[in-house]
C-alpha positions, 0 to 999 in steps of 0.5 A: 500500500502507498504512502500518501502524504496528503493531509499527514501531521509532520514534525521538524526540528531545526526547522528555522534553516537549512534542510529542515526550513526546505523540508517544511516548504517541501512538505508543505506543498505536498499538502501535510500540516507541518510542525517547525520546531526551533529555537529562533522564533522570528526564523520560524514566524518568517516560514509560517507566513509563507505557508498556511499549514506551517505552524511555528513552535519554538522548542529546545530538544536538549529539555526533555519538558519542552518536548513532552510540551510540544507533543502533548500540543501535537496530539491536543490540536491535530490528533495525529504525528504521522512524521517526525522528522529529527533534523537539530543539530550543531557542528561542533568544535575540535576536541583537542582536549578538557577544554572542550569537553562542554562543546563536545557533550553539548553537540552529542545532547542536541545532535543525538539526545536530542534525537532520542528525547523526541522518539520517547515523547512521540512514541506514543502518538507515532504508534497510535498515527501508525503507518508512520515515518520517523526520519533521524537526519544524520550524516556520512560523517556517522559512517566514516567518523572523520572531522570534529570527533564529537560530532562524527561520535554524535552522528555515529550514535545516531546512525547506531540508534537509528537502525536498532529502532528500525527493527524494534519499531517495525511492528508497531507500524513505525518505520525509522530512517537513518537519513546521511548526507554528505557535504550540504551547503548551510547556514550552520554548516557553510562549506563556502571554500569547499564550493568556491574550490574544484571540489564544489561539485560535491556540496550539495543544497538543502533542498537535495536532502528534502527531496531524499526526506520526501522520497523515503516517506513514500517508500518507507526506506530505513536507509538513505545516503544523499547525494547517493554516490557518497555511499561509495566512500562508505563501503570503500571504509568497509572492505578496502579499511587500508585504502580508506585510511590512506586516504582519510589521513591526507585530508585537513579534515584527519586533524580533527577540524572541519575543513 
């Protein structure tokens, strides 16, 4: 049976830019009621006003309370979370040592705590809403762990979450996707040299990863790697370990940075 997305409930966090803003127009359009959660009111009050079904909720997934909150409202004025969409999350900084240990503990509450805080407050109505689709935004970064490690261990964690919740969510009528893209140009993520240099090419734009998020709505999908050929480099890390990390260690990236 198909998936129509037509009158559907959607959740999604970090919806005040980049890939959640350009999943909530996307989904929008495609005739759900859309939930954008953020911290940024004014953000969230611009994107509402260019959809009628885009409802704004400010929210910080690193309070469990604010999330039980934002569910409860779910539920109270819609009856229904057919999508949850866990896309929150920060870059995080090198971790080079005790000096950062509050900006790595802090990118592994928003970009996987976070995550789980709102399976456990929407588990309930996920299953009551059933079929229905969760979809953890992770990253490439979750399959290579190379660049700033509390986020590469964050999104490792998620991707890890993400599959065991997959089998142990199926019969319950909730599929659960591991969604990683590769280098995609964001505010909070900018990748303006890397566009600016030969490897360009390869950045993708919100609104790639937004058209892979529609598409395993549609297809129920449990695994979704965007731009699709980026999966390459993620069974080259499997079979051929040696060539990966010859490789790996003559990138700036190797030192633990972001470029």
């Amino acid at each position: 049976m198909s998936w129509d997305p037509t009158g559907k409930v959607a959740v999604i966090t970090g919806a005040s830019s980049g890939i959640g803003e350009a999943t909530a127009r996307r989904l929008a359009r495609l005739g759900m009621t859309v939930v954008a959660v953020a911290r940024r009111e004014d953000r969230l009050a611009a994107l509402a006003a260019e959809h009628p079904s885009i409802v704004p909720h400010v929210a910080d997934v690193t309070d469990t309370g604010q999330i039980d909150a934002l569910a409860e409202r779910v539920r109270e004025e819609f009856g229904a979370c057919h999508v949850l969409i866990n896309n929150a999350g920060v870059p995080g900084g090198s971790f080079r040592g005790r000096d950062d240990l509050e900006d790595t503990l802090h990118t592994l509450d928003v970009n996987l705590s976070g995550s789980i805080r709102c399976m456990a407050s929407f588990a309930e109505l996920l299953s009551d809403s059933a079929p229905s689709r969760v979809v953890n935004v992770a990253s490439v970064a979750g399959k290579l762990g190379i660049g700033p490690a509390g986020y590469a261990s964050s999104k490792f964690g998620l991707v890890g979450f993400s599959e065991a919740m997959a089998l142990a969510w199926r019969s319950r009528g909730i599929t659960v996707c591991q969604l990683n893209p590769g280098f995609i140009h964001t505010e909070g993520f900018p990748k303006d040299q890397m566009r600016a240099s030969p490897m360009g090419r390869l950045v993708g734009t919100p609104e790639d990863v937004a058209r892979a998020i529609h598409e395993v709505l549609l297809s129920g999908a449990t695994e979704r790697t965007v731009p699709a050929w980026y999966r390459a480099l993620v069974v080259l890390r499997h079979v051929a370990t040696p060539v990966y990390r010859t490789a790996a260690t003559r990138t700036k990236r190797s030192g633990g940075s972001r470029d």
